[in-house]
C-alpha positions in Angstrom: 33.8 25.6 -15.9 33.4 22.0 -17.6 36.2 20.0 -16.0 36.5 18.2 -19.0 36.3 21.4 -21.5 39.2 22.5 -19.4 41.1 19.6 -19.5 41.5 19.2 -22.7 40.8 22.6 -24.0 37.8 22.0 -26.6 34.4 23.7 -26.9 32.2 21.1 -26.2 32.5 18.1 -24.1 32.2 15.6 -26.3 35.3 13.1 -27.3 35.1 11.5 -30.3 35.2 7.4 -30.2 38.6 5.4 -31.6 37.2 3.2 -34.0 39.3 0.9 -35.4 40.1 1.3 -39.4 37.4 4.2 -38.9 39.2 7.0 -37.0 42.1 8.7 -39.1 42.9 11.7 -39.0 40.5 13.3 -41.1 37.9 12.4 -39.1 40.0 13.6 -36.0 40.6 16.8 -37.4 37.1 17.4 -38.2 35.5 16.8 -34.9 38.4 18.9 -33.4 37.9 21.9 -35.5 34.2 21.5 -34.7 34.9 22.2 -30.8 35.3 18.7 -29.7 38.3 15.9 -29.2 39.1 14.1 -31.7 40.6 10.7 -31.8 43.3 8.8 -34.2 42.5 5.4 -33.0 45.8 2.7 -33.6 43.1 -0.5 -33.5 45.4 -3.3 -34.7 47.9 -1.0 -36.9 51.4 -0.6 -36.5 53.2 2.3 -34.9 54.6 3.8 -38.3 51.0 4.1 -39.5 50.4 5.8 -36.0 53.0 8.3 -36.5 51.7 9.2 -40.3 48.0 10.1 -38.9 48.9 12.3 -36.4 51.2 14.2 -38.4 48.8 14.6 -40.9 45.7 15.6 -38.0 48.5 18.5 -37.2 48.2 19.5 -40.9 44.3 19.2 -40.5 43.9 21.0 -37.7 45.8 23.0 -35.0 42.8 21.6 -32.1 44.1 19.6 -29.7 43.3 15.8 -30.5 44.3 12.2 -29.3 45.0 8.3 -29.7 43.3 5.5 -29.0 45.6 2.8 -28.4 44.0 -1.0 -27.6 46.2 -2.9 -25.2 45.7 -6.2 -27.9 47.7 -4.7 -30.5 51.4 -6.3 -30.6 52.6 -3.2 -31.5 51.3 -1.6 -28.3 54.6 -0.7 -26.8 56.0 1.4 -29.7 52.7 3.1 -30.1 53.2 4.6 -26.9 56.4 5.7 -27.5 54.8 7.2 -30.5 52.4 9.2 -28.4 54.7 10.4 -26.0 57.4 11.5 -29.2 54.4 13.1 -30.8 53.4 14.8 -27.5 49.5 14.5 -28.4 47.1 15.8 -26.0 45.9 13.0 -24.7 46.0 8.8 -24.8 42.9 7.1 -24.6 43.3 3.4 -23.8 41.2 0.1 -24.1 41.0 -3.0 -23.8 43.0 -3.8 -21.0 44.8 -2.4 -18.0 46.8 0.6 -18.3 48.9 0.7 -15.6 52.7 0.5 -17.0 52.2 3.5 -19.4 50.3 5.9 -17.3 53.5 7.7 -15.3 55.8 7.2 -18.6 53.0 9.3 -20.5 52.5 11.6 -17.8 56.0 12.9 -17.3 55.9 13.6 -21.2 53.0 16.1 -20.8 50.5 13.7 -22.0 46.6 13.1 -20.5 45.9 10.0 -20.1 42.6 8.8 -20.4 41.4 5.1 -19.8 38.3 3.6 -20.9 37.0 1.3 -18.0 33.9 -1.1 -17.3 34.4 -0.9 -14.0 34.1 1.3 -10.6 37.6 -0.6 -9.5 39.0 0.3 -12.3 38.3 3.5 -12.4 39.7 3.7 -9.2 42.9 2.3 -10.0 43.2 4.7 -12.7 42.7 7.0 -10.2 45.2 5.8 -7.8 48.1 5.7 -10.8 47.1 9.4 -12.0 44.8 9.2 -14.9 43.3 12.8 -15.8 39.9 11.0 -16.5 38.2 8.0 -16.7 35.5 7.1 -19.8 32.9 4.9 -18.5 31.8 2.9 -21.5 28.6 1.0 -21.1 27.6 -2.6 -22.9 25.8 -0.4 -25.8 28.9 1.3 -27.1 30.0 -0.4 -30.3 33.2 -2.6 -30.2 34.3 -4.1 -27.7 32.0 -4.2 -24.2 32.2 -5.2 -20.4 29.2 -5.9 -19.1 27.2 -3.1 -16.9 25.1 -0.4 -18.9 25.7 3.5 -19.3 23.0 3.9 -16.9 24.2 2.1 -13.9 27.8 2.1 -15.0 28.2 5.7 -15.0 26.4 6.5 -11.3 29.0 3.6 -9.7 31.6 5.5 -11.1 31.1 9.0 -10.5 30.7 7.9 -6.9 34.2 6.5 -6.7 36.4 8.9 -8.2 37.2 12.7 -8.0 38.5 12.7 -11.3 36.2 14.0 -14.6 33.7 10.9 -15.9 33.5 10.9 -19.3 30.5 8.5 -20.3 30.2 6.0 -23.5 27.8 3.9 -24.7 24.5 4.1 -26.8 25.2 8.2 -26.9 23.9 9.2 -30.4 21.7 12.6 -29.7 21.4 15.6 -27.1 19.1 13.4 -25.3 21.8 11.0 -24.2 24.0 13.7 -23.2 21.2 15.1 -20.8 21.1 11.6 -19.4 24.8 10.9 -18.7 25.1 14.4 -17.4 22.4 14.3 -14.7 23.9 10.5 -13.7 27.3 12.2 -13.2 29.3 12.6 -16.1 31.2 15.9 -17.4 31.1 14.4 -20.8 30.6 12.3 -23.3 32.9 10.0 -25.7 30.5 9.1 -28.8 31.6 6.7 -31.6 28.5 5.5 -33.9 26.7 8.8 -34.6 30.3 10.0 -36.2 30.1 7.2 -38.4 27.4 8.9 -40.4 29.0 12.1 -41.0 30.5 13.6 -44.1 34.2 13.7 -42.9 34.4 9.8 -41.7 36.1 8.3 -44.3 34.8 4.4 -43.5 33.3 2.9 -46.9 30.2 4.2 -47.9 28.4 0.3 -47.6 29.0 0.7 -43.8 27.1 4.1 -43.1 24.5 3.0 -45.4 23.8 0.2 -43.1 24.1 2.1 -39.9 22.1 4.4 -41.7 19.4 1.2 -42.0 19.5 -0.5 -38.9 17.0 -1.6 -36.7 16.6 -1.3 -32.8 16.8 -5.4 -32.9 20.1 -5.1 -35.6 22.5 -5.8 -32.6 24.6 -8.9 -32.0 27.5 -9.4 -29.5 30.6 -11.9 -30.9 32.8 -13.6 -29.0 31.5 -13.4 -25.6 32.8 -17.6 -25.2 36.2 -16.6 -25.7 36.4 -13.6 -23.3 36.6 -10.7 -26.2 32.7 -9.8 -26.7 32.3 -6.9 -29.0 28.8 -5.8 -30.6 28.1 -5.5 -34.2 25.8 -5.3 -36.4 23.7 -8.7 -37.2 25.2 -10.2 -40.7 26.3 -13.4 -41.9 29.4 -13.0 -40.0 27.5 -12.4 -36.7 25.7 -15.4 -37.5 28.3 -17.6 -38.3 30.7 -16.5 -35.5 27.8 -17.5 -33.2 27.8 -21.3 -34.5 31.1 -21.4 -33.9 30.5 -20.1 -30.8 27.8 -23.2 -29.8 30.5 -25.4 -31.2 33.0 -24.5 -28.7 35.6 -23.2 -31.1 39.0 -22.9 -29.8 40.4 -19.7 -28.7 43.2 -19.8 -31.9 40.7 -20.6 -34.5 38.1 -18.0 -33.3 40.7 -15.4 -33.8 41.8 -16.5 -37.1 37.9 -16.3 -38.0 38.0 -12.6 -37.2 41.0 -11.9 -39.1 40.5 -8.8 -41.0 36.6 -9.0 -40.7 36.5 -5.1 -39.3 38.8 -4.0 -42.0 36.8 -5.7 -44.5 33.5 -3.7 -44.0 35.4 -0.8 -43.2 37.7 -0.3 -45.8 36.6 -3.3 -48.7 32.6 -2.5 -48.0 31.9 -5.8 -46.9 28.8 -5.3 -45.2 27.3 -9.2 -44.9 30.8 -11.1 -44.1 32.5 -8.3 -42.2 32.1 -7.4 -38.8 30.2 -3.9 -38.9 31.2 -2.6 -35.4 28.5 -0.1 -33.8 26.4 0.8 -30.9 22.6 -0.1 -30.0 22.5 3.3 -31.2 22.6 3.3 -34.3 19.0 3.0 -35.0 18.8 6.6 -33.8 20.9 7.4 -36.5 19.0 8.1 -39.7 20.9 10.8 -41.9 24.8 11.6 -42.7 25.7 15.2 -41.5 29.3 17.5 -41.4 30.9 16.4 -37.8 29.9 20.3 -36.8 26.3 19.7 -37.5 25.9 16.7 -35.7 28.3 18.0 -32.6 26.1 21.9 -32.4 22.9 19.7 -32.9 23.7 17.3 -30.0 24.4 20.1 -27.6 21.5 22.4 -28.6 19.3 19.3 -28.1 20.7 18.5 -24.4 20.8 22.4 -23.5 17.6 22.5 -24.3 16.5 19.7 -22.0 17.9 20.6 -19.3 16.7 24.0 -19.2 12.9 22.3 -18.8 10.9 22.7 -15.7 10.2 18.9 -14.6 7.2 18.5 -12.2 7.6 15.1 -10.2 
């Protein structure tokens, strides 16, 4: 058995990434009824708007599906309480440390499920009684740490028991192969869902995923401690002069104010920030969620059944 089919009681292993203004619960649903995990993410939205989506996943879909919940949004605390009212299957959380919600969500039934950039925090996780840990390397879109899927994924597979779920730069059957043979049970993968029929982000932002380049990454804000990778656009560009200029910390984030929701939602392509992996040049045509899920697995089943001569 899959330790992470089993956990979370889905087909395949693959969990569906919490993107901000992306992830609703159409997309959730879809993934979900495809086999996989799929993911409401709360980004910077409030709880209320939490509680809507996964109502209306449960009328989508009677899979098993989660939340993503970033540590940076104010609303944080109610969004939990949220989760553990709703009794989802699982919490996945980001950007930041964990630690006060894990028990609270685990005596309500809930997995938990942090993403971490680290082999000590993975084993923190561990220590406090995550389920899982998702190792998300500097390619994933969004926000980053710093080591890559390939060496991030090996550190932590050696220092926890639990199930490794690798993220980062994951967009075919190929990188499933990979992640698998450096340890990982699974995969979480956010930019190849962004070209699929069911994701609901404005149709400006697949097309340009659908059109990027190897060389279209940027990372923003990596001087003031939030670095998150986009895709190269006037806003990448500008936020990187203000970036040489030493902007403060305050007026950084009032530049990126509603930039994500403006190319996700508005179709703001050149002053928005278009969140996604180094993947995405792999990406070249907009599928149904169960096409691109049974492709990616017949792909990586079909590596791994090769005979390799070294």
């Amino acid at each position: 058995m899959n330790r992470v089919k089993e956990l979370l009681g889905i087909d395949y292993p693959i969990i569906q990434g919490g993107m901000a203004w992306i992830a609703d619960a159409q997309l959730a649903a879809a993934v979900s009824n495809a086999g996989g995990f799929g993911v409401i993410s709360a980004g910077s939205a409030p709880a209320g708007y939490v509680r809507e989506q996964i109502r209306l996943a449960r009328e989508l879909t009677d899979r098993p599906f989660g939340v993503n919940i970033m540590l940076l949004n104010p609303d944080t605390e109610a969004i939990f309480e949220v989760a553990r009212e709703e009794r989802v299957k699982a919490v996945i959380t980001g950007a930041g440390n964990p630690s006060k919600y894990v028990k609270p969500l685990k005596e309500a039934g809930v997995l938990v499920l942090p993403v971490v950039p680290s082999s000590g925090l993975a084993r923190m996780m561990e220590k406090l009684g995550a389920d899982a840990v998702i190792c998300e390397g500097s390619e994933a879109g969004g926000h980053i740490g710093d080591l890559t899927t390939m060496v991030l994924t090996p550190h932590v597979r050696d220092s926890v028991a639990i199930p490794v779920i690798a993220a980062g730069g994951i967009a075919d059957g190929r990188g499933i192969a990979a992640v698998l043979m450096l340890g990982a049970e699974g995969v979480q993968v956010g930019t190849r869902f962004l070209a699929s029929v069911e994701c609901t982000v404005h149709q400006n932002y697949k097309d340009r995923v659908l059109k990027a380049r190897d060389t279209d990454n940027a990372v923003t804000g990596r001087a003031n401690g939030h670095p998150c990778r986009v895709l190269r656009n006037d806003f990448s560009r500008a936020s990187a002069e203000l970036e040489k200029g030493g902007v403060a910390f305050e007026e950084y984030e009032e530049f990126l104010s509603g930039t994500l929701r403006s190319a996700a939602k508005d179709g703001d392509v050149k002053n928005g920030s278009v969140m996604a992996g180094q993947c995405a040049a792999m990406v070249n045509e907009i599928l149904p969620v169960k096409d691109i899920i049974e492709n990616m697995f017949t792909e990586a089943k079909a590596i791994l059944q090769r005979p390799y001569e070294l």
